[in-house]
N, CA, C and O atoms as CSV, one atom per row, in Angstrom:
chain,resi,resn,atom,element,x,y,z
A,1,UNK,N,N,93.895,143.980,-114.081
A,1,UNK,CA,C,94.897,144.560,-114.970
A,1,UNK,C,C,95.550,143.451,-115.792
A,1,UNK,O,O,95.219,142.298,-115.514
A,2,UNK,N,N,96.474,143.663,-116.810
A,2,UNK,CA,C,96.641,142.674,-117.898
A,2,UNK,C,C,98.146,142.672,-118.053
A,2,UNK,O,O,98.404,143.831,-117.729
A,3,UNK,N,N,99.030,142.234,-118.277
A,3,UNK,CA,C,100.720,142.341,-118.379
A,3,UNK,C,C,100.486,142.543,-120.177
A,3,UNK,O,O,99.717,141.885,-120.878
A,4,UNK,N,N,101.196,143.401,-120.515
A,4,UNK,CA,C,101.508,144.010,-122.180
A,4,UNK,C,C,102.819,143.692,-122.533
A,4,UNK,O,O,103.752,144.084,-121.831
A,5,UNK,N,N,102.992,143.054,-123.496
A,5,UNK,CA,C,104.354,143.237,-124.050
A,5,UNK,C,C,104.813,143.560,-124.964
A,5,UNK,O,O,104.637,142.825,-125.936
A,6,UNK,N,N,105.722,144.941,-125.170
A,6,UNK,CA,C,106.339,145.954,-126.260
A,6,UNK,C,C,107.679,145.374,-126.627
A,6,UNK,O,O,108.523,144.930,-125.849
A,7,UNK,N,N,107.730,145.444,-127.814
A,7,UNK,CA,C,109.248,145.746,-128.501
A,7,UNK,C,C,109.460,146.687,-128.518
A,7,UNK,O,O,108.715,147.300,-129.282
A,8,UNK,N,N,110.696,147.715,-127.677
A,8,UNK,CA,C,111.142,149.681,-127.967
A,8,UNK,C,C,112.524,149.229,-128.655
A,8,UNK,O,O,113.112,148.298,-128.106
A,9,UNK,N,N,112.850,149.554,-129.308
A,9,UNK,CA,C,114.334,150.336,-129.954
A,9,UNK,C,C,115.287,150.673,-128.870
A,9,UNK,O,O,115.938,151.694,-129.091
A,10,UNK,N,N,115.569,149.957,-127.557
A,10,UNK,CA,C,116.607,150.472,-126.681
A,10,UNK,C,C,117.806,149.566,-127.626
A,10,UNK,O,O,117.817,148.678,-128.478
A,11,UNK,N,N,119.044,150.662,-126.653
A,11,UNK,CA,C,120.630,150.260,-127.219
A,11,UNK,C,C,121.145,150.315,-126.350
A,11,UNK,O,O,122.353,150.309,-126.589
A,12,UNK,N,N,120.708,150.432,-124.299
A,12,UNK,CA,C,122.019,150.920,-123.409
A,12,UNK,C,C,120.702,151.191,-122.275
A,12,UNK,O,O,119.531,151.457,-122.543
A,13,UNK,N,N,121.313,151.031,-121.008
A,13,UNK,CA,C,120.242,151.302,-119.643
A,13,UNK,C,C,119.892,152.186,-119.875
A,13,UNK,O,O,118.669,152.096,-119.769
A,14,UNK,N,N,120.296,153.667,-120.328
A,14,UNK,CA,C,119.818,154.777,-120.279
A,14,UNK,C,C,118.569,154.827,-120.903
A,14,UNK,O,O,117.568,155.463,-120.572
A,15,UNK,N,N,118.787,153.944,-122.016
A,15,UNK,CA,C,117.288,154.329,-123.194
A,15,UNK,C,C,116.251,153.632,-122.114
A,15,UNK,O,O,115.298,154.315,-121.740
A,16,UNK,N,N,116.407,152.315,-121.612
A,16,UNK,CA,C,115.572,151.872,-120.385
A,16,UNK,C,C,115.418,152.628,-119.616
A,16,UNK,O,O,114.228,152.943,-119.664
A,17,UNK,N,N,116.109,153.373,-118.583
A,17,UNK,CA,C,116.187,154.223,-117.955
A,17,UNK,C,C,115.071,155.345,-118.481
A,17,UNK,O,O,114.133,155.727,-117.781
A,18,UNK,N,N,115.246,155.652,-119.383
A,18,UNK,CA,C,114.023,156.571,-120.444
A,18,UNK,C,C,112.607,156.027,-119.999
A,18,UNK,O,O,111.806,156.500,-119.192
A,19,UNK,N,N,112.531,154.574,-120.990
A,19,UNK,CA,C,111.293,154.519,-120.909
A,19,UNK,C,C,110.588,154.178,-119.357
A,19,UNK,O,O,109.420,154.185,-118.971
A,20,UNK,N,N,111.612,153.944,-118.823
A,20,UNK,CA,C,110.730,153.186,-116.958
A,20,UNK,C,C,110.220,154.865,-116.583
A,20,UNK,O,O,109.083,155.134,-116.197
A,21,UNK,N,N,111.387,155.953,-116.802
A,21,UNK,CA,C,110.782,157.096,-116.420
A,21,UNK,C,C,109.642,157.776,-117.046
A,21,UNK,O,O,109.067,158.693,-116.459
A,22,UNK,N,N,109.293,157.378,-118.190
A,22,UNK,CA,C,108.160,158.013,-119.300
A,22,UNK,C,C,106.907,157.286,-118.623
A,22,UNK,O,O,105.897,157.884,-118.252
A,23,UNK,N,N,107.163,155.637,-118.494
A,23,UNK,CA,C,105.663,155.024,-117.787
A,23,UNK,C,C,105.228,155.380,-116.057
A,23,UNK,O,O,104.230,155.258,-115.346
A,24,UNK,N,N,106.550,155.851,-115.926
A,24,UNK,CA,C,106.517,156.440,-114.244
A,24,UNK,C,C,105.789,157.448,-113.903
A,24,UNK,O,O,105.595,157.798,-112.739
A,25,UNK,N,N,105.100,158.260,-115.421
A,25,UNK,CA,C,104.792,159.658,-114.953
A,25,UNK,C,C,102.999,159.129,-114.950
A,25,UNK,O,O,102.143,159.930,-114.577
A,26,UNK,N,N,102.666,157.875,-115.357
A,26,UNK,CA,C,101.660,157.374,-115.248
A,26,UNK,C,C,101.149,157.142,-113.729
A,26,UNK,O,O,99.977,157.172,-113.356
A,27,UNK,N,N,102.199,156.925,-113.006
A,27,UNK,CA,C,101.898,157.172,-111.868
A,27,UNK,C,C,101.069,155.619,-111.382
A,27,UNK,O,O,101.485,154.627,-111.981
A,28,UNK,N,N,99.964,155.392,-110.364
A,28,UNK,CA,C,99.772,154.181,-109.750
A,28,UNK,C,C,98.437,153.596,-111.183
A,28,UNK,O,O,98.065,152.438,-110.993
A,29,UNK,N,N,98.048,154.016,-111.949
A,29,UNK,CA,C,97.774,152.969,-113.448
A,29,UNK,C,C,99.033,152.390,-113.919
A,29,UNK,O,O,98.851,151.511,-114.762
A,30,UNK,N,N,100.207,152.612,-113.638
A,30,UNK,CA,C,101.263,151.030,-114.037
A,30,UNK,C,C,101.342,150.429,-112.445
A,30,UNK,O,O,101.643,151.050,-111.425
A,31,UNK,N,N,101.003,149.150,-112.580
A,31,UNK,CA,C,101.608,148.272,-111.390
A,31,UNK,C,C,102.892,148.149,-111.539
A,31,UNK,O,O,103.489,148.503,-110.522
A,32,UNK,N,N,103.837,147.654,-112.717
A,32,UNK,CA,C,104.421,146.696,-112.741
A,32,UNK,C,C,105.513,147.160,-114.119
A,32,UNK,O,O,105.026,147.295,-115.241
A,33,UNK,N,N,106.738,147.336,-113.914
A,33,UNK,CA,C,107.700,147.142,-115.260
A,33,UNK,C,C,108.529,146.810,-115.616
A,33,UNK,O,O,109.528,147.443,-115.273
A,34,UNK,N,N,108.709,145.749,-116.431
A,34,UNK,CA,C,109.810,144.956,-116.379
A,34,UNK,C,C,110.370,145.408,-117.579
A,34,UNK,O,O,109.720,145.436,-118.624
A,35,UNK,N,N,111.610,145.786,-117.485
A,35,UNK,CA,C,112.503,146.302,-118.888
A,35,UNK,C,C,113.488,144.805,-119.277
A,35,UNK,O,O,113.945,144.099,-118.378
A,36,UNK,N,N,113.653,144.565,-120.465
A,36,UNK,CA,C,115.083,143.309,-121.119
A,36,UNK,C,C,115.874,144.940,-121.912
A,36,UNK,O,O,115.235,145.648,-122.691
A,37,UNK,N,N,116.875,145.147,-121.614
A,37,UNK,CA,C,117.421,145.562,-123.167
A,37,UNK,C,C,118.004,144.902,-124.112
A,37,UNK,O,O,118.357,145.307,-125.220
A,38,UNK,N,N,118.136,143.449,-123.457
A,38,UNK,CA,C,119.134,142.795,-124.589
A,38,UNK,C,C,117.945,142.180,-125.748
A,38,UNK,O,O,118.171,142.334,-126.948
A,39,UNK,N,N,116.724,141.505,-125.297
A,39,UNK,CA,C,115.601,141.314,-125.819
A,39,UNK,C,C,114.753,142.538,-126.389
A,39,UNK,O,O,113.698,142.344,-126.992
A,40,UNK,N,N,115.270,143.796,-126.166
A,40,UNK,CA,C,114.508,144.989,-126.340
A,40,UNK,C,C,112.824,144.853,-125.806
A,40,UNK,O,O,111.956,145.549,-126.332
A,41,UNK,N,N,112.600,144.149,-125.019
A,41,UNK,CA,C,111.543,144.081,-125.024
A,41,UNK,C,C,111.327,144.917,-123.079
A,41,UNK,O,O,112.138,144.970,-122.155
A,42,UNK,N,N,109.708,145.483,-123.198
A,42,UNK,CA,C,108.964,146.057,-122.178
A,42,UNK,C,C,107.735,145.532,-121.502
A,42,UNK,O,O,106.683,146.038,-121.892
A,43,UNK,N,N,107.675,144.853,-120.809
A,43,UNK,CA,C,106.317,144.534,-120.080
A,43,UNK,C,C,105.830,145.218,-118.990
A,43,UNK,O,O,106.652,145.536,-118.130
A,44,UNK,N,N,104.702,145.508,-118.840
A,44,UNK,CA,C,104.058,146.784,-118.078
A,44,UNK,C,C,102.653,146.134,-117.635
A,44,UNK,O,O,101.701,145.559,-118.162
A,45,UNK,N,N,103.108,146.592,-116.258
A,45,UNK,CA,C,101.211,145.461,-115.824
A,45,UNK,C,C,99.967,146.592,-115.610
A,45,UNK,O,O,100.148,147.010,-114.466
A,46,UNK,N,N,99.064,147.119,-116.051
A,46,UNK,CA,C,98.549,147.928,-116.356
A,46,UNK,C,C,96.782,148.111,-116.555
A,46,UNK,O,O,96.285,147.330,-117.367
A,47,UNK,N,N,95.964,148.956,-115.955
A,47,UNK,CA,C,94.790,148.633,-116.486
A,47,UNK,C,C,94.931,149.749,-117.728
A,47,UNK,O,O,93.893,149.559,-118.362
A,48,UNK,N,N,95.449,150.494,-118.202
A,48,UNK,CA,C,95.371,151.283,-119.111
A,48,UNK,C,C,95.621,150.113,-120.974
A,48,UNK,O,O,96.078,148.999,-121.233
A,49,UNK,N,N,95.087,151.091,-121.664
A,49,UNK,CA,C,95.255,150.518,-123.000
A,49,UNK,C,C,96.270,150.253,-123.451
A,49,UNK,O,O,97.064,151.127,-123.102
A,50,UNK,N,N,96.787,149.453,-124.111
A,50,UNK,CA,C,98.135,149.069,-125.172
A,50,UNK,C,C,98.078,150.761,-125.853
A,50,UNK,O,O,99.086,151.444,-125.671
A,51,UNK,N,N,97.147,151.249,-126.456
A,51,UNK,CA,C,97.414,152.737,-127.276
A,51,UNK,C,C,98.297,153.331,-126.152
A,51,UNK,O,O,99.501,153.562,-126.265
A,52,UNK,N,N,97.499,153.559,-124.997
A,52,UNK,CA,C,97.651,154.547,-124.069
A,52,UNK,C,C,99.077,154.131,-123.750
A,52,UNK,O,O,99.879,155.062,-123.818
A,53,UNK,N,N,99.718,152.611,-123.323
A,53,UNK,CA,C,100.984,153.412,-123.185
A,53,UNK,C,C,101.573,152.939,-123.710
A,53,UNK,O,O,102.532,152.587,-123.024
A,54,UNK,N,N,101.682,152.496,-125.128
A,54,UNK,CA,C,102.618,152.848,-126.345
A,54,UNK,C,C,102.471,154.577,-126.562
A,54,UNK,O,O,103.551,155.120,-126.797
A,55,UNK,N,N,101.599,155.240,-126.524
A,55,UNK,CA,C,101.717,156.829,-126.899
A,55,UNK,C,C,102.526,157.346,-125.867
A,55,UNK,O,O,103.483,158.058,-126.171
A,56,UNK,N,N,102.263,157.077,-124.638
A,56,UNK,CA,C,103.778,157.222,-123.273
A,56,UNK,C,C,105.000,156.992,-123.560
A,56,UNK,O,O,105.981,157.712,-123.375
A,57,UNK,N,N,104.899,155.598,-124.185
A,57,UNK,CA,C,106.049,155.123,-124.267
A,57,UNK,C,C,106.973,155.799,-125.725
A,57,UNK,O,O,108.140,155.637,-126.081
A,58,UNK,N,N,105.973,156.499,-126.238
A,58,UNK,CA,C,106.839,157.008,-127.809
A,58,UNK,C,C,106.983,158.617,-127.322
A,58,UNK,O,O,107.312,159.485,-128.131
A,59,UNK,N,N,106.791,158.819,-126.361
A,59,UNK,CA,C,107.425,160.136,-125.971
A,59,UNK,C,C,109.085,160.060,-125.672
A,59,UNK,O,O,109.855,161.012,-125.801
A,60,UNK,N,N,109.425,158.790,-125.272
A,60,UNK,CA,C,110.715,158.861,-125.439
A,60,UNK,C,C,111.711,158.996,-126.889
A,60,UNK,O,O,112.915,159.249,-126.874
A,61,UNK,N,N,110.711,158.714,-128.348
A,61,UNK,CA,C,111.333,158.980,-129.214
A,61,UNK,C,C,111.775,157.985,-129.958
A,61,UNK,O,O,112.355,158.129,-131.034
A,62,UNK,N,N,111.459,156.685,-129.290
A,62,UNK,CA,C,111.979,155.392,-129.551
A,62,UNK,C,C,111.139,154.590,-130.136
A,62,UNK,O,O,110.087,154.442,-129.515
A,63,UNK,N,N,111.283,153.766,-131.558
A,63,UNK,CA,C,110.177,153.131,-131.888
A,63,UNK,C,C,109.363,151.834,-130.827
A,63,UNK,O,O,109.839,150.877,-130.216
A,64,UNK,N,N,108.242,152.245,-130.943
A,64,UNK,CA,C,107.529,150.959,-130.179
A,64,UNK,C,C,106.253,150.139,-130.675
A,64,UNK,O,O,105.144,150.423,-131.126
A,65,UNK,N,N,106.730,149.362,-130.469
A,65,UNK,CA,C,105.323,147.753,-131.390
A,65,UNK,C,C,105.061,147.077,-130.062
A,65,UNK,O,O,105.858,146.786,-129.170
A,66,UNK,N,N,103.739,146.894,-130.144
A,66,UNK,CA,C,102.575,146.016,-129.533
A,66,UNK,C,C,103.271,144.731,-129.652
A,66,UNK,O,O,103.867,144.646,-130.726
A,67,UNK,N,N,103.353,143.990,-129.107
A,67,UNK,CA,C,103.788,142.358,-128.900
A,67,UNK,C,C,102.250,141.986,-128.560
A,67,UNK,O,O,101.619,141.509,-129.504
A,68,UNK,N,N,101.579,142.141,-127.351
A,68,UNK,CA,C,100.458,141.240,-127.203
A,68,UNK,C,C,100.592,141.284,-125.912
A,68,UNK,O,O,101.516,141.821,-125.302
A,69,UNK,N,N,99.599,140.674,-125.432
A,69,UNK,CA,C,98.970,140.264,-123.813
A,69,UNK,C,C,99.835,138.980,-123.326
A,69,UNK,O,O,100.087,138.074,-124.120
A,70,UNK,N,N,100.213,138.956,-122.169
A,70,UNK,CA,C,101.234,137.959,-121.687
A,70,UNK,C,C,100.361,137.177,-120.323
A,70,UNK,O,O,100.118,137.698,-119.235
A,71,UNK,N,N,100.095,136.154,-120.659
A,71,UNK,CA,C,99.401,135.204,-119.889
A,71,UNK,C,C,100.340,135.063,-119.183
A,71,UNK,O,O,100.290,134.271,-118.241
């Protein structure tokens, strides 16, 4: 599996709170999620695609951009 890292549009735990619950429904394809809100940023350890859960992750409503693979 590969660590991903997103920029989302959070403003407050809740919007985090959002997205940890949106990648949660992924169930055991996320290992791993690390939320910043002050960095807005999301890392997710994952064998699934960057598409696959940026399209998860935009069910919360919140814009989200691909950052890249995190060595």
């Amino acid at each position: 599996s590969q660590v991903h890292e997103f920029k989302v549009e959070m403003t407050c735990g809740g919007c985090a709170a959002t997205v940890e619950r949106v990648l949660g429904k992924l169930g055991d394809k996320v290992e791993k999620i690390n939320i910043n809100v002050e960095d807005r940023t999301v890392t997710v350890t994952s064998n699934l695609s960057p598409e696959e859960l940026m399209e998860q992750m935009r069910k919360t409503g919140k814009t989200v951009t691909y950052v890249g693979v995190k060595k």
